[in-house]
C-alpha positions as CSV (number, residue, x, y, z in Angstrom):
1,X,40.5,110.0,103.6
2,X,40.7,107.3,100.7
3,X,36.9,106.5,101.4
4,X,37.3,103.0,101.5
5,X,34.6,100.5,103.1
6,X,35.8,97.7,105.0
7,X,35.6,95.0,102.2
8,X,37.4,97.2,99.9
9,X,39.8,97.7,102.6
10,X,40.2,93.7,103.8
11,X,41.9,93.5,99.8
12,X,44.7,95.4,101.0
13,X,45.6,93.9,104.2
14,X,47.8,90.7,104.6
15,X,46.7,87.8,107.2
16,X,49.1,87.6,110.3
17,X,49.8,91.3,110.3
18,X,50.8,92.7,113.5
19,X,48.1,95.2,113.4
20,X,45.0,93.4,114.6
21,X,42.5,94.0,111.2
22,X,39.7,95.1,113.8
23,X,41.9,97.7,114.7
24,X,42.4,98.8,111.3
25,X,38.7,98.5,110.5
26,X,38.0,101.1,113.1
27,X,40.2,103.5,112.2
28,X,38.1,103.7,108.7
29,X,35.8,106.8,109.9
30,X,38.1,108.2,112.7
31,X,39.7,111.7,113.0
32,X,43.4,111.6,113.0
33,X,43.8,112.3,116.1
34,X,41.5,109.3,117.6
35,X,43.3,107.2,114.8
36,X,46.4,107.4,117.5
37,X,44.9,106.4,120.3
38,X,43.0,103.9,118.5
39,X,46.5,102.7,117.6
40,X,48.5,103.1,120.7
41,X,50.0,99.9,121.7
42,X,50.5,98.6,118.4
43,X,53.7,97.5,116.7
44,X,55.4,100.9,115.5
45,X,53.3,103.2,117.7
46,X,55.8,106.3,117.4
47,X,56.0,105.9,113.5
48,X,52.8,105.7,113.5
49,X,52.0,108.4,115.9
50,X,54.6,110.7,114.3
51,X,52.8,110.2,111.1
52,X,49.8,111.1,112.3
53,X,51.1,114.6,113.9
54,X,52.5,115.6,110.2
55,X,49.1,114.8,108.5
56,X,47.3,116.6,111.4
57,X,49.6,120.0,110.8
58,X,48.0,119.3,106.9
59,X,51.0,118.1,105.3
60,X,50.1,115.0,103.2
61,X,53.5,114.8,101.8
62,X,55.2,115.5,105.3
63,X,53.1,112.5,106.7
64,X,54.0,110.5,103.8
65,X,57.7,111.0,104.1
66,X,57.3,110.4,107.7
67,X,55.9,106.9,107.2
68,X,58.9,106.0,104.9
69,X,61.8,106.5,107.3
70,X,59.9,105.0,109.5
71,X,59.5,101.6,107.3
72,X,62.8,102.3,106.4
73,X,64.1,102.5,110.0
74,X,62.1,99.3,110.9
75,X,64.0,97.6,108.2
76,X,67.3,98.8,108.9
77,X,66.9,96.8,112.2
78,X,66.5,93.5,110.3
79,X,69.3,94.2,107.1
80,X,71.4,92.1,109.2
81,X,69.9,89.1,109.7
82,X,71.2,86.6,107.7
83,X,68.1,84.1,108.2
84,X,65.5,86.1,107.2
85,X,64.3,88.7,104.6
86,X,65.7,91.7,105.6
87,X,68.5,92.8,104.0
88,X,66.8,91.9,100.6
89,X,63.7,94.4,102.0
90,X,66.5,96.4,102.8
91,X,68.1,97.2,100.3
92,X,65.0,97.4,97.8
93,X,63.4,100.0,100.0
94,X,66.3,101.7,100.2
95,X,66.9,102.5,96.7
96,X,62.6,102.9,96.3
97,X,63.3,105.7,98.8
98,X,66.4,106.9,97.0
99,X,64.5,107.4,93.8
100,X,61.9,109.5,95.2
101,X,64.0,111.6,96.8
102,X,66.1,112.1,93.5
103,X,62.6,113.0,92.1
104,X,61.5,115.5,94.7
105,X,64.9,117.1,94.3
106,X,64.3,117.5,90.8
107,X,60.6,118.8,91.0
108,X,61.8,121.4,93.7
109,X,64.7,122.1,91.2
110,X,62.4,122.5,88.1
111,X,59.5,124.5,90.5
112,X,61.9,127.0,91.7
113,X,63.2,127.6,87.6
114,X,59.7,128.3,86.5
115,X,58.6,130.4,89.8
């Protein structure tokens, strides 16, 4: 979808991810619906997965929203760890995904006005 090659797309990924980058690689030129069983097994499968369904039924915006509670929810598990860098991620994802909410409510709000 982005049309990305697999040097341009080696920029964006972080060493010691959980998703293996081969994985990633091959999912470059695959349908959305191989893309989840390319991905089965990995870390975050159902996010993934569920994802994947929304984009398939053509919402881009669906499957976007879809991947954000789903990095929220993963992050939710970790705001309590007082060791680690969870409840930092926490609570700036939280108010990332506040703020676009608050500005999808208002475009909805200003679309309907105008319609």
């Amino acid at each position: 979808a982005l049309g990305w090659n697999e040097i341009e797309l080696s920029d964006m990924l972080i060493a010691g991810g959980e998703i293996e980058k081969k994985l990633i690689v091959s999912c470059l030129e695959a349908e959305a619906e191989r893309m989840s069983k390319i991905l089965s097994g990995v870390s975050g499968e159902r996010f993934i997965k569920s994802a994947l369904n929304v984009y398939v039924g053509g919402s881009v915006n669906g499957a976007t929203e879809a991947l954000e509670g789903s990095l929220l929810g993963l992050v939710k598990e970790e705001r309590n760890d007082s060791f680690g860098i969870g409840p930092i991620a926490n609570y700036l994802l939280t108010g990332e995904y506040e703020c676009r909410q608050l500005r999808r409510m208002f475009a909805k709000k200003r679309a309907n006005k105008t319609a």
